[in-house]
N, C-alpha and C positions, 0 to 999 in steps of 0.2 A: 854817412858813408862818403869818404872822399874817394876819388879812383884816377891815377893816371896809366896810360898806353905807351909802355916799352918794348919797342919790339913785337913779337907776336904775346908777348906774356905783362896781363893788366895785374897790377899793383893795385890795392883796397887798405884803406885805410877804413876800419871803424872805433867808431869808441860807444863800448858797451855798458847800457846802465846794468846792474842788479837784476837778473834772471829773465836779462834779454840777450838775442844771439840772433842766430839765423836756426830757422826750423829747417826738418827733414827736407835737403834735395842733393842732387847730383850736376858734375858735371863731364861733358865729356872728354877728360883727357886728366892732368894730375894738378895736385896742388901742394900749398905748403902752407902753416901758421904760424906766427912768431906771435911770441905778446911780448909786447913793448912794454906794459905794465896791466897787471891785477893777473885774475885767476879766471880761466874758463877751463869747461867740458867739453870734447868733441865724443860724440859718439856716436857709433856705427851701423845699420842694417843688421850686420852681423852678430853684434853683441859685443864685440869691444869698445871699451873705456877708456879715456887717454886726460886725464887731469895736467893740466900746465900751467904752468906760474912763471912771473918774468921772468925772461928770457930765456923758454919755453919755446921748441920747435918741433916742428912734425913734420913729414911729407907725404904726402898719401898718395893712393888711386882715389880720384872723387868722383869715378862711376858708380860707387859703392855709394847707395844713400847714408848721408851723414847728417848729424844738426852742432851747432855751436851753442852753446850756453852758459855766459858770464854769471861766476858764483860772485863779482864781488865788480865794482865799476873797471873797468877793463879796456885798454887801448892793443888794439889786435892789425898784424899787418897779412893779407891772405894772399898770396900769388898763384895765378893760374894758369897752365901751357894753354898751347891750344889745340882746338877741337882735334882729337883723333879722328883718322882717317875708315 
């Protein structure tokens, strides 16, 4: 994981092997996912499913527990507001 500090919203760089991600957490306030390249899964507490493939984007509530999981080597860019009030 690479991470730079713009502003109040940090920027994450990871690159993901084959059926690695980030497991089940939260944060609090919103986020977004881009993949730069390959294919991952985010999915949600709830039960929703969001398959993305380059140049793939989402924006979420990331209060809601969520996990990431690269189906395939994967470079992923995550943005996160910050903390709600």
């Amino acid at each position: 994981m690479t991470g730079v500090q713009t502003c109040a919203l940090p920027i994450l760089y990871f690159d993901f092997e084959e059926g690695k991600g980030l497991p089940d957490h939260v944060h609090n306030g919103y986020a977004s996912i881009f993949i730069y390249d390959g294919k991952v899964q985010i999915a949600f507490e709830s039960g929703e499913k969001f398959e993305l493939n380059k140049g793939g984007y989402l924006a979420f509530d990331a209060r809601v527990k969520h996990n990431v999981i690269a189906e395939i080597q994967s470079k992923v860019l995550v943005t996160i507001s910050e903390s709600l009030k």
